[in-house]
C-alpha positions, 0 to 999 in steps of 0.5 A: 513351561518357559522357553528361553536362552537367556542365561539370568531368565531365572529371575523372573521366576520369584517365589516372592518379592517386595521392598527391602529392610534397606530404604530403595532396596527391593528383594525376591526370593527363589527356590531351585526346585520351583524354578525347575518345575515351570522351566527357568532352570534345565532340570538335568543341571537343577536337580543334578545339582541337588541330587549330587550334593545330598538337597531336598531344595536350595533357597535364597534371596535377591536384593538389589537398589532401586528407586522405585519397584522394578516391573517385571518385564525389567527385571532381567534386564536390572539383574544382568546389567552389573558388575557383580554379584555378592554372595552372603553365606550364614553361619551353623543353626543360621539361614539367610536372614541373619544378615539383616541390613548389611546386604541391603547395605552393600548394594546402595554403597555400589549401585552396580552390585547385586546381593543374594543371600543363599541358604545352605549346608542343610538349614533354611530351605536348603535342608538335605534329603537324609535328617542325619548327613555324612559329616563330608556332606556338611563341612566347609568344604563341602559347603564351598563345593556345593555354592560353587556348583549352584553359581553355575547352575545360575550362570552368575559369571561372566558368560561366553561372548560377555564383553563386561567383566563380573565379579563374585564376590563372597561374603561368608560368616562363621562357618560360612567363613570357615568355608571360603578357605576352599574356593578352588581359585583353579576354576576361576579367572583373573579377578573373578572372585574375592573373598571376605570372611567374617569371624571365620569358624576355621578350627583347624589349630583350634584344640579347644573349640574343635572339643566344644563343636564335637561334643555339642554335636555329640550331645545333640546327636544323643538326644537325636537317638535316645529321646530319654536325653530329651531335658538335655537339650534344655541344657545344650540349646540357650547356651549355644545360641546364647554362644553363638550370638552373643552381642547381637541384634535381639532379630538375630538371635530369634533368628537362631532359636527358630532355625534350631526348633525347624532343622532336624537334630540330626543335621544340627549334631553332624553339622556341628561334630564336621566343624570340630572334626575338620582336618582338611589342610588342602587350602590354596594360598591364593590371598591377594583378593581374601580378606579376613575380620576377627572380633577380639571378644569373640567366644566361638573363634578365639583370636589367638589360634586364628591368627596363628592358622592365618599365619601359618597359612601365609595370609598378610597381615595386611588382609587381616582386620581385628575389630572390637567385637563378638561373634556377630561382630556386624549385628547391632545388639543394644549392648554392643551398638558402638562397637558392631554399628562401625564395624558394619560399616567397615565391612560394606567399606572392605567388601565394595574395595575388594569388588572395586580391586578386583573389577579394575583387575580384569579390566586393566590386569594385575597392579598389586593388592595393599591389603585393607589400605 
């Protein structure tokens, strides 16, 4: 067992690590269960945390820049000394490795950041206990919940006695996105946080989508009870992923098609009827550090209920970015290489901005947001 007080001594505890897909990136990956296990985590906040939020485990990676490979006796040191962490939270039937370079990306455009790419909501290694969950348990709000929870298991903010601000920054795609909405900026500092949401799967006006959702989630629920409805799926699963990813890098899409052969039906069904049956309007109108990309061809959020729902919720027209694009509108399919290589770029331009805006805003105090200006 390992003995320590050191606030980011879980780090040393990887499962995993080597060099990343970006040049002079490494990662290293975790898993909570096994950091409890040999004593880098207390176990009462370890599986307090997957206890109260329905997880047999909860996985993710960390990338960070580095010219050569970091030892191991320096590692602690590497991923404390920054100034933020980006957080990157996939979409529905995605896990971690959907987000391919752009992680990578971020944390060479900022030195001083570190990426960590989590599993969540069920898919990945973050699979809940019950194969057929409560729709409360997987919805966006509840995805949001049990992230901001995990933060704290980490200690990932700026600590008692910390003198260096620290910023988390999320990163959040389609449902993923969906879920930055209920950030709980009550429990958060001055400039503690930002917000970048990509294509967020946010149905709230949505009629037509929240129909799509649920019945794809109703069917694939059928087939889950009644196995006579087997040949069924042949039918819901390639045009879903085809939905889902449709532009995207040929990586992404096997990405999907692997995670929905692996996740049990049950989570696949509920995950899917919580979107299209959200009603949850408690969202906090707090937008001078959320921005929000939208892609105009994309199938899964249409434009115009979206940006009616932003409207509706106050957020700025200047916080607001409409790209030409899908779904996946930052993977680099071969069809789409023009248009999704650029705004892959802009994103990493947006999400260092925001964390640059808010890092400036603890050190000095408010001065305004300008949007994506």
């Amino acid at each position: 067992m390992v003995a320590t007080k050191s606030p980011l001594a879980w780090v040393r505890g990887y499962t995993r690590r080597g060099s990343g897909s970006v040049h002079n990136t490494q990662v290293a990956d975790y898993q909570l269960s096994d950091l409890v296990n040999r004593g880098f985590i207390p176990a009462n906040e370890g599986r307090g945390l997957l206890l109260d939020r329905g997880l047999v485990d909860f996985g993710w990676q960390v990338i960070w820049p580095e010219d050569f490979d970091t030892p191991d006796d320096m590692l602690e040191q590497r991923l404390t000394d920054v100034e933020g962490y980006v957080i990157f939270i996939h979409g529905w039937t995605g896990n971690r490795t959907i987000w391919e370079d752009l992680p990578g990306m971020v944390v060479k455009a900022n030195r001083r950041l570190v990426a960590i790419s989590v599993d969540h909501n069920g898919f990945g290694q973050s699979r809940f206990v019950d194969d057929t969950p409560a729709l409360d348990n997987c919805c966006p709000p509840a995805a949001m919940c049990t992230l901001e929870k995990w933060i704290e298991v980490l200690k990932l903010r700026r600590q008692p006695g910390d003198p260096v601000p620290k910023v988390i920054n999320f990163v959040g795609h389609s449902m993923g996105g969906a879920a930055l909405f209920y950030l709980n900026p009550i429990f958060w500092r001055m400039g503690e946080e930002t917000r970048y949401a990509i294509a967020p799967a946010l149905l709230l006006n949505d009629a037509i989508h929240r129909t799509f959702f649920t019945a794809m989630g109703l069917g694939i629920g059928l087939v889950n009870k009644i196995r006579l409805f087997e040949p069924i799926e042949q039918f819901i699963k390639p045009g879903m992923i085809d939905a889902v990813c449709s532009g995207s890098d040929e990586f992404v899409k096997q990405a999907h098609a692997r995670q929905y052969a692996e996740t049990p039906r049950g989570i696949t069904s509920a995950t899917f009827q919580a979107m299209g049956m959200l009603n949850n309007w408690e969202i906090a109108h707090k937008w001078d550090l959320f921005r929000v990309m939208l892609g105009h061809k994309d199938a899964l959020v249409g434009l115009v209920p979206m940006m009616d729902l932003l409207s509706s919720l106050e957020v700025p027209a200047g916080n607001v970015r409409v790209v030409a694009g899908s779904h996946y509108m930052f993977s680099v399919g071969r069809e789409t290489a023009f248009q999704h290589a650029q705004n892959r770029e802009l994103a990493v331009d947006d999400i260092v901005s925001l964390h640059r805006q808010a890092y400036n805003l603890q050190k000095s105090g408010p001065a305004g947001s300008r949007g994506f200006g």
